[in-house]
N, C-alpha and C positions, 0 to 999 in steps of 0.2 A: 504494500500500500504506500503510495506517496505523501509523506508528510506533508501537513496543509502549510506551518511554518516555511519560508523560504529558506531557502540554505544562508543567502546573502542575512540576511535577521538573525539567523541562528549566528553564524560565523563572526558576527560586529557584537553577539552579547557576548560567548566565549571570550574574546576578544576585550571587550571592555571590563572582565570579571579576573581577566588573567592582570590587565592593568591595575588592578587594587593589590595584588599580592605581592609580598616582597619578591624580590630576584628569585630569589633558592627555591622559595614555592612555584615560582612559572616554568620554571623548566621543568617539573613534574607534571605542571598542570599540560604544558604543550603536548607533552606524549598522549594524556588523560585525552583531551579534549582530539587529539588527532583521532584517537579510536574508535571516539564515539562518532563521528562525523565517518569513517570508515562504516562501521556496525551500521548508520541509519541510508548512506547513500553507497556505502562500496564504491565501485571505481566508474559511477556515471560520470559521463561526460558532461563540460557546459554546455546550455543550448542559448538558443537566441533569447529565448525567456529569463534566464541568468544575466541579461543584460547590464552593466552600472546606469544605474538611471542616473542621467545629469544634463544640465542645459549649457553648450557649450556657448561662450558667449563671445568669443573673439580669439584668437589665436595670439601670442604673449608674443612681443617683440626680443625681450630677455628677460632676464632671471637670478636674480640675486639670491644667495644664502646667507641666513646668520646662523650663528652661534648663539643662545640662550643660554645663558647663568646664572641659575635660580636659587635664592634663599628660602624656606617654608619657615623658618624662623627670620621674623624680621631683624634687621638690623646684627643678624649674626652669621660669622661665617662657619660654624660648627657641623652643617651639612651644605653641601651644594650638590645639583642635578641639574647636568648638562642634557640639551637637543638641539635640533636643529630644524631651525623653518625656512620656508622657501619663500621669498615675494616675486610674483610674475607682475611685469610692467607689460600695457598694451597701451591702445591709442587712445582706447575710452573707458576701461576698466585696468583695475589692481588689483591682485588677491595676494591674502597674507594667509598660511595656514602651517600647520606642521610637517618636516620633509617624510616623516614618515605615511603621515595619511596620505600625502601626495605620491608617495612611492608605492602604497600599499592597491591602492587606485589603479596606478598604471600594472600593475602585477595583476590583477582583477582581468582589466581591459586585455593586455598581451595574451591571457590564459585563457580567455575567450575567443581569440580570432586564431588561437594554436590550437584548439577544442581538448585539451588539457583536462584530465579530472580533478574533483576537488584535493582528492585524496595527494596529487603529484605537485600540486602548487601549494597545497593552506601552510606547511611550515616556512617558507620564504616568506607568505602573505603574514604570517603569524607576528615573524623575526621584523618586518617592517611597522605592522601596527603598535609592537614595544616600543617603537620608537615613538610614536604619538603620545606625548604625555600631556595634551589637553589643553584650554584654550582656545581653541574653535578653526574657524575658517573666518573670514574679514572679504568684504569687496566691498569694493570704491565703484559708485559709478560717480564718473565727472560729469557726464551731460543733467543727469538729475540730479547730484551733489547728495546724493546718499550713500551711506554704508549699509552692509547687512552682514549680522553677526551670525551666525552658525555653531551652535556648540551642543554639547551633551550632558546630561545630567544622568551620573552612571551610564543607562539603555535608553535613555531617552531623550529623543532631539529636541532642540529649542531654536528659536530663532527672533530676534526683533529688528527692524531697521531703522536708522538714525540720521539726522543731517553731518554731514560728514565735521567732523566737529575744526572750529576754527584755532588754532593754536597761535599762544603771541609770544612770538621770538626773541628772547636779545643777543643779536649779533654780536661778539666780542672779539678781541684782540688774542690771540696764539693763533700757532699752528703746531701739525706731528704729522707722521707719516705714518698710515694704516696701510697693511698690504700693499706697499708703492706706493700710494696715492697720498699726494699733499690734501691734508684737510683744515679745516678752519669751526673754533667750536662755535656754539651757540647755545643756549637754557633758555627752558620755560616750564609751568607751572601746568602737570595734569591730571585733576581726577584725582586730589589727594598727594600726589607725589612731587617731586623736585626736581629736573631731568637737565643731564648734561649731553650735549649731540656734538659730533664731530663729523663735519660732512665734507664732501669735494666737489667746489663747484667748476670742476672741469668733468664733470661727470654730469650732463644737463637734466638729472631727472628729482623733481622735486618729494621722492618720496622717500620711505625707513619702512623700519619694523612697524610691525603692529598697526595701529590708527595713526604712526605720525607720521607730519608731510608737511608741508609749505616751508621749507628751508629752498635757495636757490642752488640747490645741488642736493645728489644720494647722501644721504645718511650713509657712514660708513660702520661707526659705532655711536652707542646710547646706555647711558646707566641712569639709575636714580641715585637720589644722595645716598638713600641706604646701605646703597649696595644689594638691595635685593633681589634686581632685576639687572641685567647687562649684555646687550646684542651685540658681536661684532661679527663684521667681514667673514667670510670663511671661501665665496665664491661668486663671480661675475660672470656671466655666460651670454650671450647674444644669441638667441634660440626659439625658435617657435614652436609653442607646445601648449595645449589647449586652456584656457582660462576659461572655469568653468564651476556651475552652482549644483552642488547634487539635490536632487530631486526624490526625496523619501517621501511617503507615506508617515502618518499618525507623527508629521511635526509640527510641534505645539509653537503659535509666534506668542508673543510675551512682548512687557516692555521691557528696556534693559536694568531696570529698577527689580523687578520681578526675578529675571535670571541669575541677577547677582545675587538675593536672597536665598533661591533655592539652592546655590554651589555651597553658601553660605552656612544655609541650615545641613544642608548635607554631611559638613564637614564636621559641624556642632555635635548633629545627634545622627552618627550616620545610621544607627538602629532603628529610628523612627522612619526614615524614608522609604513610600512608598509609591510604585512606580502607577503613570495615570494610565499605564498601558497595561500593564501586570495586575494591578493593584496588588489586593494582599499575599500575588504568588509571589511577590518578590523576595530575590532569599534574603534573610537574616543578613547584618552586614555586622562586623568589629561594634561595640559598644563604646568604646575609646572613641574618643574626639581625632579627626583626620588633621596635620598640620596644612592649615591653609593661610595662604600670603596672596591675596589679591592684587594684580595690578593695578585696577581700579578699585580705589580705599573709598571712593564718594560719588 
């Protein structure tokens, strides 16, 4: 009998449930969870119905990576957790999101037009969504001056859109050299936090990590005073490769008020959370309080 679940739904909650557990527990769980997905499809193939549903919205002129350096304790440096996310620049859209979903994506797509079983690709697919550790997906549209934020709470998607928000600069006096590149700083004040930018404006693209932009050059690197948060350089690529919104089912839009409380309460009382899809199947989570350090403190 064909399970009524799709595989792609089944494969993003494993996926998101191996993401809660420490290191040593997921590479137990990879084996666990490869079996099962063996045990329920064996070695069927993708079909056209396996599709990644997404809307592709322009093709990326190039492609930036940063380096993310992250504190879960504020203002301390007694753990940090490194990733990497990708920004694709195009002519009327920008997306910020993690290299891993973006890689985990193209592994999806490739394994589709190979007709590849699940069972031959999900641990490459697996080894790239570890990499995802959360934060969503970001696009810019310029012609309507909006963003649209994309993220998940545990198994479940959210989304709200916002005016692409205005940042006010103070250009200052230095210079250093990031990966080759002469840059020049500049601060400003966002959402709670305190932020130092170092950009190149011989590099004529007005964007960074995350939500920020209107500096007259790339962001090359960015921290806050904390030290909580800090993006650098890692890779510049001139490439065309699709800029694009996935298009899920049972995603919930929200304002950004709203999603920052549920990451919030989540993280609080992660025992109480309960999913508006699952509801009370949802499993049991750790009792303990999750360490959470928002980039947006307001």
């Amino acid at each position: 009998m064909r399970p009524t679940r799709s595989i792609r739904s089944l494969v993003y909650i494993l996926t998101s449930l191996i993401a809660l557990l420490p290191l040593g527990a997921q590479n137990g769980t990879l084996s666990t969870s490869q079996d099962l997905l063996q045990q329920i499809y064996g070695s069927r193939k993708l079909t056209e119905s396996d599709t990644l549903k997404k809307q592709v919205l322009e093709p990326s002129q190039c492609k930036v990576l940063y380096e993310l350096r992250y504190h879960p304790i504020s203002g301390s440096a007694e753990r940090e957790i490194t990733w990497l996310h990708v920004l694709h620049v195009g002519s009327h859209y920008q997306s910020f999101g993690t290299y891993g979903e973006f890689l985990a994506d193209s592994i999806w797509d490739a394994s589709l037009r190979a007709k590849r079983s699940h069972t031959e690709f999900y641990p490459e697919f697996v080894e790239a969504m570890r990499q995802n550790k959360g934060m969503g997906k970001i696009i810019l549209d310029q012609e309507r001056g909006t963003l649209e934020h994309h993220d998940k709470v545990l198994t479940d998607y959210y989304s709200y859109i916002e005016p692409i928000p205005q940042m006010q600069w103070t250009l200052l006096e230095g210079d250093t050299l990031i990966a080759g590149y002469a840059c020049r700083r500049a601060t400003t004040h966002f959402r709670g936090r305190d932020y130092t930018a170092w950009y190149c404006d011989s590099i004529p693209l007005s964007y960074g990590p995350y939500k920020f932009h209107g500096l007259p050059g790339l962001i090359l690197c960015l921290y806050d005073s904390l030290g909580d948060y800090s993006y650098r350089l890692v890779g510049l690529q001139r490439v065309s490769e699709p800029i694009y919104r996935r298009t899920r089912g049972n995603t919930f839009t929200v304002k950004r008020e709203q999603l920052l409380k549920l990451k919030k309460d989540l993280a609080e009382h992660p025992e109480s959370y309960r999913s508006p899809v699952l509801g009370d199947r949802t499993a049991p989570l750790q009792s303990t309080p999750i360490r959470y350090n928002p980039i947006e403190r307001e």
